[in-house]
KEKE-3310 file (N, C-alpha, C; in steps of 0.2 Angstrom, whole numbers, plus 5000, padded with zeros to 4 digits):
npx = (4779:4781:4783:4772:4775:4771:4763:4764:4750:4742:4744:4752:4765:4782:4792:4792:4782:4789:4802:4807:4804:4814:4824:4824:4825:4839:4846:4841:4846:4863:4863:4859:4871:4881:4878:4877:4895:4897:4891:4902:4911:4904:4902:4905:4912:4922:4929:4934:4943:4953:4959:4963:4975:4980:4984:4994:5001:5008:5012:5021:5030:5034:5042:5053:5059:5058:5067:5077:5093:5098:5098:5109:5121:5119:5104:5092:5081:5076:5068:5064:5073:5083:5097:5109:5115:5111:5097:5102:5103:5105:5104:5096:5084:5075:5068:5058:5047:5036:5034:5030:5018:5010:5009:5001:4990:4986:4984:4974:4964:4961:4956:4947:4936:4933:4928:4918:4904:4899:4902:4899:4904:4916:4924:4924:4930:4942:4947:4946:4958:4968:4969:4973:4986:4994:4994:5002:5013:5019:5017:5028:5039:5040:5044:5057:5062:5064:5071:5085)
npy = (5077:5065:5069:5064:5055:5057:5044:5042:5047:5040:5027:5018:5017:5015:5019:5028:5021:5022:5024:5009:5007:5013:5007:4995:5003:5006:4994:4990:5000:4996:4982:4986:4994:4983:4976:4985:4984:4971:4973:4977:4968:4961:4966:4965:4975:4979:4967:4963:4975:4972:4958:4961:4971:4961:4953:4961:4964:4950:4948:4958:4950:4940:4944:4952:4941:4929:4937:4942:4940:4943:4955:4972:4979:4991:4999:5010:5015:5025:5037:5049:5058:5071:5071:5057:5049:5050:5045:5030:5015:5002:4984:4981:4987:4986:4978:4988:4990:4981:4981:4992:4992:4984:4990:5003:4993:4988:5001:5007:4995:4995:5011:5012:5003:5009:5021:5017:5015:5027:5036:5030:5031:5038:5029:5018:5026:5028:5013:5010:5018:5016:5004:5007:5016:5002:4997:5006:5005:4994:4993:5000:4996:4983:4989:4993:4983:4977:4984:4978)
npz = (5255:5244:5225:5214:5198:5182:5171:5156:5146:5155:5154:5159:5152:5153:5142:5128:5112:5100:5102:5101:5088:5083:5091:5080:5069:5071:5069:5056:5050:5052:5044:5032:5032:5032:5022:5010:5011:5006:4994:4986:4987:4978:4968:4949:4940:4952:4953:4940:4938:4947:4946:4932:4936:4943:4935:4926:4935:4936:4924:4922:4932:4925:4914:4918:4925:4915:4906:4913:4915:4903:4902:4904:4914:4918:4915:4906:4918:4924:4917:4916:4917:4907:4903:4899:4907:4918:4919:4919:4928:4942:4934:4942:4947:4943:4948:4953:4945:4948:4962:4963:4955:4963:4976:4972:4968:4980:4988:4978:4979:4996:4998:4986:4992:5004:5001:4992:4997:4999:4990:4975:4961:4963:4970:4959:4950:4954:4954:4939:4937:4943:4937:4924:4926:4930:4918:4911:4919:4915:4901:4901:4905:4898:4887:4892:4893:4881:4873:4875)
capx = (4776:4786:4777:4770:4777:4766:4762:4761:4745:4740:4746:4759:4771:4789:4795:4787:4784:4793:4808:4807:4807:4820:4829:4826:4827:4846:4849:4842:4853:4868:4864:4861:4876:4885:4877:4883:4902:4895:4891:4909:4913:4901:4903:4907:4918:4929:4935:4937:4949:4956:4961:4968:4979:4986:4988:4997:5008:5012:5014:5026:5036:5037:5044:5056:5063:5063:5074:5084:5100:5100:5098:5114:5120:5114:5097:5087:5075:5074:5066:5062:5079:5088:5103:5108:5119:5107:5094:5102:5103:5108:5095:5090:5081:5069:5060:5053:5041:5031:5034:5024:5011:5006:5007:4995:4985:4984:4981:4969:4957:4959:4952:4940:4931:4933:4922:4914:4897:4898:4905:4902:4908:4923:4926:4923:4936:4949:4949:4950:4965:4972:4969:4976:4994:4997:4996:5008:5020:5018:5021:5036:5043:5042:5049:5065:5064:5063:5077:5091)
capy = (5072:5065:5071:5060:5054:5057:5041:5044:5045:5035:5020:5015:5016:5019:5024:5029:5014:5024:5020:5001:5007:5017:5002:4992:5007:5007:4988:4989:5004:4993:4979:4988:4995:4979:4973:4988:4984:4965:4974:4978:4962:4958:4972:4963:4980:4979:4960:4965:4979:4969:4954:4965:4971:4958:4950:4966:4962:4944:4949:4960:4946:4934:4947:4952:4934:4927:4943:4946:4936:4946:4963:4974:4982:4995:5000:5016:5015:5032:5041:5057:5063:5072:5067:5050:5044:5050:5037:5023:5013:4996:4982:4976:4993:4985:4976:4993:4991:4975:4982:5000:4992:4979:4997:5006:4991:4989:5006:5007:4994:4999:5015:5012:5001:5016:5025:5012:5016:5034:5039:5024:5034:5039:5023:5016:5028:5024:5006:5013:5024:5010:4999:5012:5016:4998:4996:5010:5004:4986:4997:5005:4988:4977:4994:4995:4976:4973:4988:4974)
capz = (5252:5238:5219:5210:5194:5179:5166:5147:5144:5161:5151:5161:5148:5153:5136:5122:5107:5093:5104:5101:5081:5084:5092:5076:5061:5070:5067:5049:5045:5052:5042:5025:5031:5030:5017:5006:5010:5003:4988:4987:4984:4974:4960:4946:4940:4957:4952:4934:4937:4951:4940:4928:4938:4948:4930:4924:4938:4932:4915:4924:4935:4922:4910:4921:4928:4908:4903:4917:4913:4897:4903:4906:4920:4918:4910:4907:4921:4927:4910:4918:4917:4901:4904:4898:4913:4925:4916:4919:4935:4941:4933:4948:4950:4935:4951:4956:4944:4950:4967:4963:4953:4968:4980:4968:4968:4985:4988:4975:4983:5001:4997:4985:4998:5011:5000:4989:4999:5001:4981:4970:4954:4965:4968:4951:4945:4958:4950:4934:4937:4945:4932:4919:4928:4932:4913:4909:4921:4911:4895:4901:4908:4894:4882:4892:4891:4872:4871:4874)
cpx = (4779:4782:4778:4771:4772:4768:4759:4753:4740:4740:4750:4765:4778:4793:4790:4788:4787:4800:4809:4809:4811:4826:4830:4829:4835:4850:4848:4847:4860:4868:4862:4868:4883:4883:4879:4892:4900:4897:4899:4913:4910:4901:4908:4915:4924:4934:4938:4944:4953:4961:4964:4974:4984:4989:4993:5004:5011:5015:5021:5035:5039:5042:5050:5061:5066:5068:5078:5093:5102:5099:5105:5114:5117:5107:5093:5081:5071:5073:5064:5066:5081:5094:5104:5110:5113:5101:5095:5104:5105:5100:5094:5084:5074:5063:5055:5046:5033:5030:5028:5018:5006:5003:5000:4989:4980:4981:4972:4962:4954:4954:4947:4933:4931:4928:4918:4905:4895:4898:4904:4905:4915:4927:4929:4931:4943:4951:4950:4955:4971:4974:4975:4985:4997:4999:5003:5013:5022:5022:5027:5041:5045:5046:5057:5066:5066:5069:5084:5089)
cpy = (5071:5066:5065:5060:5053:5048:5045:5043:5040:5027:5015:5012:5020:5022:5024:5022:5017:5022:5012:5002:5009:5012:4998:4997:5005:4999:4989:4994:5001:4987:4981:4992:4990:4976:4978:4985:4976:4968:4975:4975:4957:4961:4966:4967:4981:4974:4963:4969:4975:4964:4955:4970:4969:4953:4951:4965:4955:4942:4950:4957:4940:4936:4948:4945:4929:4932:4944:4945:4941:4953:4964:4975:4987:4999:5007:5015:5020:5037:5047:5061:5063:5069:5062:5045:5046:5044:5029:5020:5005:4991:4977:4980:4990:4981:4983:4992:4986:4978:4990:4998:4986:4985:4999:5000:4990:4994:5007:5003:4995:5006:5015:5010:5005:5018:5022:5015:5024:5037:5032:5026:5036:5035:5018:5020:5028:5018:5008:5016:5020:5005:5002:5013:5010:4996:5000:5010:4996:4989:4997:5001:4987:4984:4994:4987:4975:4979:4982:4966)
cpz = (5245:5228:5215:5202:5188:5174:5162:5147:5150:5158:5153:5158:5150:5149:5131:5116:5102:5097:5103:5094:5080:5084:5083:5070:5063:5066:5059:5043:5047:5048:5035:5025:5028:5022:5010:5006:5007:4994:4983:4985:4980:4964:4954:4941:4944:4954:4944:4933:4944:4950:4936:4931:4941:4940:4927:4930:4937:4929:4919:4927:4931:4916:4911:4924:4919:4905:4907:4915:4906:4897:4903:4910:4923:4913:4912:4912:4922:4920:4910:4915:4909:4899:4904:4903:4919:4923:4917:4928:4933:4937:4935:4950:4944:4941:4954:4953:4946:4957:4968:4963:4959:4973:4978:4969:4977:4990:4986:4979:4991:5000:4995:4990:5001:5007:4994:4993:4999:4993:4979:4966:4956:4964:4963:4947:4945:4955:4944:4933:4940:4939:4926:4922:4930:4924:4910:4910:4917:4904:4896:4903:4902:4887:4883:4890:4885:4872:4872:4871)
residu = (UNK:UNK:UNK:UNK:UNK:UNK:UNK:UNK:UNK:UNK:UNK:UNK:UNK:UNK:UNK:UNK:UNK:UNK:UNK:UNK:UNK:UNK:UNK:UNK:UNK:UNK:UNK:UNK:UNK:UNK:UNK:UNK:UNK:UNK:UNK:UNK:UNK:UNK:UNK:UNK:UNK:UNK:UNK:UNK:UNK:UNK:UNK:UNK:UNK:UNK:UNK:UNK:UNK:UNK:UNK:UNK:UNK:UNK:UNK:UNK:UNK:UNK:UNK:UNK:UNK:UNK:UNK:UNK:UNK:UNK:UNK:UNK:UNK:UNK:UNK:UNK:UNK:UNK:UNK:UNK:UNK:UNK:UNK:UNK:UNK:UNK:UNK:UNK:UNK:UNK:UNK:UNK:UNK:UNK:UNK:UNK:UNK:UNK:UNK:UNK:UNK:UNK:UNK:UNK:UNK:UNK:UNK:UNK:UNK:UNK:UNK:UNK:UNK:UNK:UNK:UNK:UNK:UNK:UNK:UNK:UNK:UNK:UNK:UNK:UNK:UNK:UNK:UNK:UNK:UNK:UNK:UNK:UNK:UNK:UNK:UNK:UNK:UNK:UNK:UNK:UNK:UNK:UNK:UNK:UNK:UNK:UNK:UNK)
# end
């Protein structure tokens, strides 16, 4: 004789109803999830340091293209080293710096977003660190620049 299959409560309910809330809690956790990465792009401090950086970079290219013709051949670019011949390079090597401070930047917002929802403060400070070395590669640009 085959056994008889119990109902919930003789209700004839195939699953329980906290299952049906269940169904929604997960949609409302996916759409607060999206709607976090919205905020993302809402943050009024993401654009800010984002702007300033891509500015920091045009400052960069335009500094670079009006001085070029009046550079030498070779120019201190590589300032790490003691030694005065190791410092200097060819100065085509002066486009690295436009080229880092775009990396850094695009670094910089990829990541944050990554964990924009998890760390804001981490976030937050990734754009600020970003913001800060794109200016000190600007600095050190427009230094070597004004040296000739």
């Amino acid at each position: 004789m085959p056994e008889k299959k119990e109902d919930q409560l003789n209700l004839k309910l195939k699953e329980s109803p906290l299952n049906g809330l269940t169904k929604y809690k997960e949609r409302f956790e996916l759409f607060r999830a999206k709607w976090d990465i919205r905020k993302y792009t809402k943050s009024s401090w993401v654009w800010f340091c984002i702007i300033l950086s891509f500015s920091l970079i045009a400052t960069q290219l335009f500094t670079i293209l009006e001085n070029y013709t009046l550079l030498p051949k070779k120019i201190p670019v590589f300032q790490i080293y003691i030694n005065a011949q190791d410092r200097l390079a060819s100065s085509s090597f002066i486009y690295l710096a436009p080229i880092l401070s775009f990396l850094i930047v695009i670094a910089g917002i990829v990541v944050s977003n990554r964990y924009y929802n998890k760390e804001r403060d981490l976030s937050n400070t990734l754009l600020w660190v970003m913001f800060l070395a794109n200016m000190i590669i600007t600095i050190a640009l427009i230094r070597i620049i004004n040296l000739y």
